[in-house]
C-alpha positions as CSV (number, residue, x, y, z in Angstrom):
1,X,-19.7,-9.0,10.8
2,X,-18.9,-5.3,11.9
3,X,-15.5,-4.3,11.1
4,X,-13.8,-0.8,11.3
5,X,-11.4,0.6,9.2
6,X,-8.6,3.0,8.8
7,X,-7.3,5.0,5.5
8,X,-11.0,3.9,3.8
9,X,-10.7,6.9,1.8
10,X,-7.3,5.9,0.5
11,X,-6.8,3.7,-2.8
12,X,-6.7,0.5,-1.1
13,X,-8.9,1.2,1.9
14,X,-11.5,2.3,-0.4
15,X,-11.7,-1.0,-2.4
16,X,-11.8,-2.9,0.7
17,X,-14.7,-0.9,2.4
18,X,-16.7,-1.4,-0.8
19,X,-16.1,-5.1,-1.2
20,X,-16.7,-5.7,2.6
21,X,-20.1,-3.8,1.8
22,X,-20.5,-6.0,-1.0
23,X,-20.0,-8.7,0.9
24,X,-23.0,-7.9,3.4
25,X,-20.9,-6.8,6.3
26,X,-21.0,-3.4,8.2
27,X,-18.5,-1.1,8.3
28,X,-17.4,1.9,10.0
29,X,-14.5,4.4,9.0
30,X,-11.8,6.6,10.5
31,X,-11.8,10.2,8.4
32,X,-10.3,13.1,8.8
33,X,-12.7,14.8,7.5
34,X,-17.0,14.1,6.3
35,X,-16.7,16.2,3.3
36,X,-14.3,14.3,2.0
37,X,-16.1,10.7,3.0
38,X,-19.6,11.0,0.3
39,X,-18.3,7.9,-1.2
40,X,-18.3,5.9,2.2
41,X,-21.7,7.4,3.6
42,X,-23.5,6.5,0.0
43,X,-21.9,3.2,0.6
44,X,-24.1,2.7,4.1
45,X,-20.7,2.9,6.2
46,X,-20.7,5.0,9.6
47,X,-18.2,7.6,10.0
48,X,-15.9,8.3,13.0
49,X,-14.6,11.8,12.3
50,X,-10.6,12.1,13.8
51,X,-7.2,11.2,13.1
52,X,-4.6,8.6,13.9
53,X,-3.2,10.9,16.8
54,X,-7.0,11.0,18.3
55,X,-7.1,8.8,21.2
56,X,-10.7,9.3,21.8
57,X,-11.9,8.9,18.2
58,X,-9.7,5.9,17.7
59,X,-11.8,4.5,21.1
60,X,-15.2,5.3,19.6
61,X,-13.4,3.6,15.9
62,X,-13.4,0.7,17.9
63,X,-16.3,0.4,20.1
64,X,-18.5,0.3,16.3
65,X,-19.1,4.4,16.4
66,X,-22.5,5.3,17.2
67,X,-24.2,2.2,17.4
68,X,-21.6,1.3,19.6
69,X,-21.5,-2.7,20.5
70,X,-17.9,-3.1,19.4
71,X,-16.2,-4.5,16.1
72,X,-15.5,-8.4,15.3
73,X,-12.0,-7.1,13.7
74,X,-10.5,-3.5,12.5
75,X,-8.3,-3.2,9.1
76,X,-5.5,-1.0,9.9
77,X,-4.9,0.4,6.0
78,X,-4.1,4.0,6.6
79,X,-0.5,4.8,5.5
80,X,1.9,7.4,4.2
81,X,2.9,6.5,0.7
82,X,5.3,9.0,-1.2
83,X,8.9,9.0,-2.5
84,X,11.0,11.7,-2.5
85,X,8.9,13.7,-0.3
86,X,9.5,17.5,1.0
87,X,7.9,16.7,4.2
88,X,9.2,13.2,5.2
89,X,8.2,13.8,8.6
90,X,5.0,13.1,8.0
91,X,6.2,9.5,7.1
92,X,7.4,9.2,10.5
93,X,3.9,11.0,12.1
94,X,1.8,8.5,10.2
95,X,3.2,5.4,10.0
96,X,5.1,5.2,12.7
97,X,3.2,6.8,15.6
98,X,0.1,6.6,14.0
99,X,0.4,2.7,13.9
100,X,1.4,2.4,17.6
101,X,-1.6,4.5,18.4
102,X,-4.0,2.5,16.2
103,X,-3.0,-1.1,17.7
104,X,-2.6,0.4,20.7
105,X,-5.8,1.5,20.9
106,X,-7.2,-1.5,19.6
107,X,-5.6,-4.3,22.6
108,X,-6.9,-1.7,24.9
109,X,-10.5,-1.8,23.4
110,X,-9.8,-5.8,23.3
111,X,-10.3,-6.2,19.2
112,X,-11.1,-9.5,18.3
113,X,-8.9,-9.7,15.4
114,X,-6.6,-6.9,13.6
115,X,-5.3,-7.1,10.2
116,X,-2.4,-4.7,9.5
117,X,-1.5,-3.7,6.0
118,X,2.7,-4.0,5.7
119,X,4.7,-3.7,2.4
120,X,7.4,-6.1,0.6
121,X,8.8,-2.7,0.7
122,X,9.9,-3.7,4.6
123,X,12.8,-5.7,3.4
124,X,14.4,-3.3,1.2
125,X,15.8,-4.1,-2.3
126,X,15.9,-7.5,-2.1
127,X,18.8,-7.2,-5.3
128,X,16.3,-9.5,-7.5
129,X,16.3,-12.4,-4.8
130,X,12.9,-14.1,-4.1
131,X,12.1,-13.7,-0.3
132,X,9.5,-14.8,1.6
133,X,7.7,-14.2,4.8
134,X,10.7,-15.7,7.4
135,X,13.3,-12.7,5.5
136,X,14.6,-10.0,8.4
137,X,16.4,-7.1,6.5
138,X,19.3,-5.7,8.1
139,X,20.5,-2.5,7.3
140,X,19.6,1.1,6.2
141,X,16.4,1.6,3.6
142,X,16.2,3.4,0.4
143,X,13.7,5.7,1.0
144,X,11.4,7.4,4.2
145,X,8.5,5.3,3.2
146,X,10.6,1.8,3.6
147,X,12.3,2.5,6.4
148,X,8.8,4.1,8.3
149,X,7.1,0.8,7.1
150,X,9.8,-1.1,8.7
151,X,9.6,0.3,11.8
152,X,5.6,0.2,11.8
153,X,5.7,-3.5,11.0
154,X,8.1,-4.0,14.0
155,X,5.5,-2.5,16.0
156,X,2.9,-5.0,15.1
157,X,5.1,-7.8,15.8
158,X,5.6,-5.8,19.5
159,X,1.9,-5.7,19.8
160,X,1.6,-9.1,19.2
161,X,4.1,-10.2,21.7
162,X,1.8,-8.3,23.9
163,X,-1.8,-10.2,23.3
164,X,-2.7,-8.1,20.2
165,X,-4.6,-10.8,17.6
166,X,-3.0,-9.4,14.6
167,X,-2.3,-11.0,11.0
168,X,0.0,-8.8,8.6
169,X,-0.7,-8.8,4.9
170,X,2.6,-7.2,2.7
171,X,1.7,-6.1,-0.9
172,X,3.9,-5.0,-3.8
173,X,3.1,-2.6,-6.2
174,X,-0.7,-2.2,-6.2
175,X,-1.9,-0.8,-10.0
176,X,-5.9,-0.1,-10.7
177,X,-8.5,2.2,-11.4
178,X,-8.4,5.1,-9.0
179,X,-4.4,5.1,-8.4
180,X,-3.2,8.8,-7.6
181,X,0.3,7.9,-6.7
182,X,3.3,8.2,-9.3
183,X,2.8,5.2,-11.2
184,X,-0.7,5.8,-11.7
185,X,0.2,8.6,-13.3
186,X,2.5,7.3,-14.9
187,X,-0.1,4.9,-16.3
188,X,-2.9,7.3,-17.4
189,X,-0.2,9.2,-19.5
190,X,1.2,6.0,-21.2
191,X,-2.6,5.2,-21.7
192,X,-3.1,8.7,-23.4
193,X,-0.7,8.8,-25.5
194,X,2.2,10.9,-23.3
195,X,6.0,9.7,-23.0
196,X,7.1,10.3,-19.3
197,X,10.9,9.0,-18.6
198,X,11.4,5.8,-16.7
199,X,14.4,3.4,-16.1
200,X,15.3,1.4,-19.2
201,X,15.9,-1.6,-16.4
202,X,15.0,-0.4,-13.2
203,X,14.0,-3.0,-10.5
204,X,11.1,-5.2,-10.4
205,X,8.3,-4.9,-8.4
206,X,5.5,-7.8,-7.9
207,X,2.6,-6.0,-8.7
208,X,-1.1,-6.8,-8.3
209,X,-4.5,-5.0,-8.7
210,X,-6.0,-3.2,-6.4
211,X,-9.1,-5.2,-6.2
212,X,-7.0,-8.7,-5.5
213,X,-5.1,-6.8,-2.9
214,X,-8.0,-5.8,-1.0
215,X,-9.7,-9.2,-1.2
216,X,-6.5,-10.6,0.3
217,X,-6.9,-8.3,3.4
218,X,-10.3,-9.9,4.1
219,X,-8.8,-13.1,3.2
220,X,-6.7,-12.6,6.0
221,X,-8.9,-11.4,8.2
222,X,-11.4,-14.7,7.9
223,X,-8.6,-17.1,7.2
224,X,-5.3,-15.8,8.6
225,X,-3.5,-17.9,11.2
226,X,-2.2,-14.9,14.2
227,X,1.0,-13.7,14.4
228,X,1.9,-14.9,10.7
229,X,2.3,-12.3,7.8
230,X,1.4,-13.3,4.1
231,X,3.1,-11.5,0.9
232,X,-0.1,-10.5,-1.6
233,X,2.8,-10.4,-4.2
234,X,1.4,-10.5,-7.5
235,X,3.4,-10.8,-11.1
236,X,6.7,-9.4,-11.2
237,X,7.6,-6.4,-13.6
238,X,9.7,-3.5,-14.3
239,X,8.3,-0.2,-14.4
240,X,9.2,0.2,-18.2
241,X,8.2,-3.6,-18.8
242,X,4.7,-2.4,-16.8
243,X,4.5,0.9,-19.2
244,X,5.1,-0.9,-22.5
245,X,2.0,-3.7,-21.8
246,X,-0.1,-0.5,-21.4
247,X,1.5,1.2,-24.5
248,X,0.6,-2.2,-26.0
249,X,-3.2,-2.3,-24.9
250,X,-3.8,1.5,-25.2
251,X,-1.8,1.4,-29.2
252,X,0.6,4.5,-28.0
253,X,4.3,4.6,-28.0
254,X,5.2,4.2,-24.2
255,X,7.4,5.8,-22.0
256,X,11.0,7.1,-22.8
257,X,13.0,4.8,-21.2
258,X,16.4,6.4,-19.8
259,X,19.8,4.2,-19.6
260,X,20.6,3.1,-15.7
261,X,23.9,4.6,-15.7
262,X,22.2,8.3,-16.3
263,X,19.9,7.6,-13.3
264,X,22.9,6.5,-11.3
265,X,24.9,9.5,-12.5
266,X,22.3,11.7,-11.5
267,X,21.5,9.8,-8.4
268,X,25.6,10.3,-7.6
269,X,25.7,13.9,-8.0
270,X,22.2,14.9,-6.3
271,X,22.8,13.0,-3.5
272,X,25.4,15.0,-1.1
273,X,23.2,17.5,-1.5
274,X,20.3,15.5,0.2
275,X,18.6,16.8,3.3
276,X,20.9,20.0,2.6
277,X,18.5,21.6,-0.2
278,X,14.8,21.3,-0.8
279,X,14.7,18.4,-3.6
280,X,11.6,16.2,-3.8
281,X,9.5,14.6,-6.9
282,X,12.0,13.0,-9.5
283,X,14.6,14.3,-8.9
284,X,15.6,13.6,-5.1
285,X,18.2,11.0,-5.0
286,X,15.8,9.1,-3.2
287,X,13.3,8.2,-5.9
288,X,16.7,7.3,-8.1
289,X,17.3,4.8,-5.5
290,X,14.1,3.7,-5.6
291,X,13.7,3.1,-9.6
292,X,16.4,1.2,-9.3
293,X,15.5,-1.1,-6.4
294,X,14.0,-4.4,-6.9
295,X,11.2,-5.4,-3.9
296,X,10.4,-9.0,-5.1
297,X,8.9,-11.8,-2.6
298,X,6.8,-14.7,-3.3
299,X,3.2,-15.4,-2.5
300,X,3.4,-18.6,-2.0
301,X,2.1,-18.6,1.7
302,X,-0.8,-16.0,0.8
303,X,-2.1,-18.9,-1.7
304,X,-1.7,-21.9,0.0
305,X,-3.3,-20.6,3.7
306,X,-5.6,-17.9,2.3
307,X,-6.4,-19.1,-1.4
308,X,-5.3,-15.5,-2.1
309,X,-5.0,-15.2,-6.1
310,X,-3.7,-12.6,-8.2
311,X,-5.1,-11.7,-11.8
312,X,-2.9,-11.6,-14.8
313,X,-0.9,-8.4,-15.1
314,X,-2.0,-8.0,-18.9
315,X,-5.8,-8.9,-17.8
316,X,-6.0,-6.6,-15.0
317,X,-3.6,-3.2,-16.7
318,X,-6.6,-4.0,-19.6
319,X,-9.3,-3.4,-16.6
320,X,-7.3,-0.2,-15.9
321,X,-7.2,1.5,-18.6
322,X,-10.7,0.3,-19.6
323,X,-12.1,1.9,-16.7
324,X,-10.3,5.8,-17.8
325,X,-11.9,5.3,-20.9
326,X,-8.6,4.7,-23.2
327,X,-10.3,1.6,-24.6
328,X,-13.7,0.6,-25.3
């Protein structure tokens, strides 16, 4: 098969343009820029240079680049992922617009199949309650990212009210080798002996490695019925509950874990001032939100209709850290 992608040179759209490589199939990428894209071309996949506001490049995405002949399906991975951002914006820019664009783009070229990467973050903290795939949330989001994601998801649903072939996969937390976001970090400190400060409690995420999650996108895309969206929610942890099994593995101390009630405190008194002064990182009151929040569903559908599986937290945090050279 020949199947385009966007966000190939992100943490999950990387993995998934290897293993469809792996897997014998061609590929060609959406990047903003070549320089930044050596990993894909040594890979044998064909570049489109442009962005998700590039009507033209997203036409040439789709018609298979320069060996043109079309695609038999297009993996819409590209996102904006970031909490407590200064330029939240750009949320709105890319995940927003940049999906109507991109599934836009692909009815009009007549895509035979689209799989568009969604988030249990969609439904918002879900208190600890186990939803599946039939939940709606109602009501305001936590953060930019959730709400953004929400809104791009409704898009897909438009699109395929409208013709569009489109299957939805919605991951939780995604961990592996390779993570730059927070908890990466997060991780490779723990690993290396550091203490950063996390929620005692905090909320609990279903979180699965980036490798599983990226099988499940193809999964969907050979096996997923049209229309239908499918949680790739692996085993469900806290951050600090995360932290200590890689404290454990690694043989360091693990995080310093702060009470709830100082988080909520804090979260009280920073956040009047939100959208008034420049806050971002830690301490903008949306990232307290966020620690707190609890985005738990159930894969249930993912492993009965796709035979999606997830590894073993423990197993696959020991993969992690393996692979930063913490343990031999």
């Amino acid at each position: 098969m020949r199947y385009a992608i966007t966000g190939a040179t992100g943490f999950v759209g990387g993995v998934l343009a290897r293993q469809l490589r792996e897997a014998g199939h061609d590929v060609v990428a959406l990047v903003r820029s070549r320089q930044r894209a050596g990993s894909l071309e040594r890979l044998g996949v064909a570049l489109v240079q442009g962005d998700l506001d590039d009507v033209g490049a997203l036409d040439a995405l789709l018609t298979g680049g320069e060996d043109g002949g079309g695609v038999d399906g297009l993996f819409h991975v590209a996102g904006w992922y970031q909490i407590g951002s200064p330029t939240p914006e750009l949320g709105h820019q890319v995940n927003v617009v940049g999906t109507r664009n991109v599934l836009t783009a692909a009815l009009r070229a007549g895509t035979r199949k689209v799989v568009h990467t969604s988030t249990l973050a969609v439904n918002s903290d879900t208190g600890g309650a186990v939803r599946d795939e039939t939940y709606r949330h109602h009501g305001e989001h936590l953060s930019v990212y959730d709400r953004t994601k929400a809104q791009a998801h409704h898009i897909a649903d438009e699109l395929v009210a409208q013709g569009l072939p489109l299957v939805i996969v919605m991951p939780g937390g995604i961990y592996g080798p390779g993570d730059t976001s927070q908890v990466g970090g997060y991780v490779a400190q723990v690993a290396s002996g550091r203490r950063p400060l996390v929620p005692r409690h905090g909320g609990t995420l279903m979180w699965a490695h980036v490798e599983d999650v990226a099988a499940g996108h193809l999964l969907a895309m050979e096996r997923g019925r049209v229309g239908e969206s499918y949680m790739l929610a692996g085993e469900p942890a806290t951050l600090a509950e995360l932290l200590g099994t890689v404290a454990d593995l690694a043989g360091t101390k693990g995080p310093v874990l702060v009470p709830e009630t100082v988080l909520r405190l804090v979260g009280r008194v920073l956040g009047p001032l939100e959208g008034r002064v420049p806050l971002s990182g830690q301490y903008h009151p949306e990232t307290m939100r966020a620690a707190l929040a609890s985005y738990v569903g159930t894969a249930e559908k993912a492993r009965g209709e796709l035979g999606w599986r997830s590894r073993d937290l423990r197993d696959g945090l020991r993969q992690t850290i393996t692979a930063t050279d913490v343990l031999p």
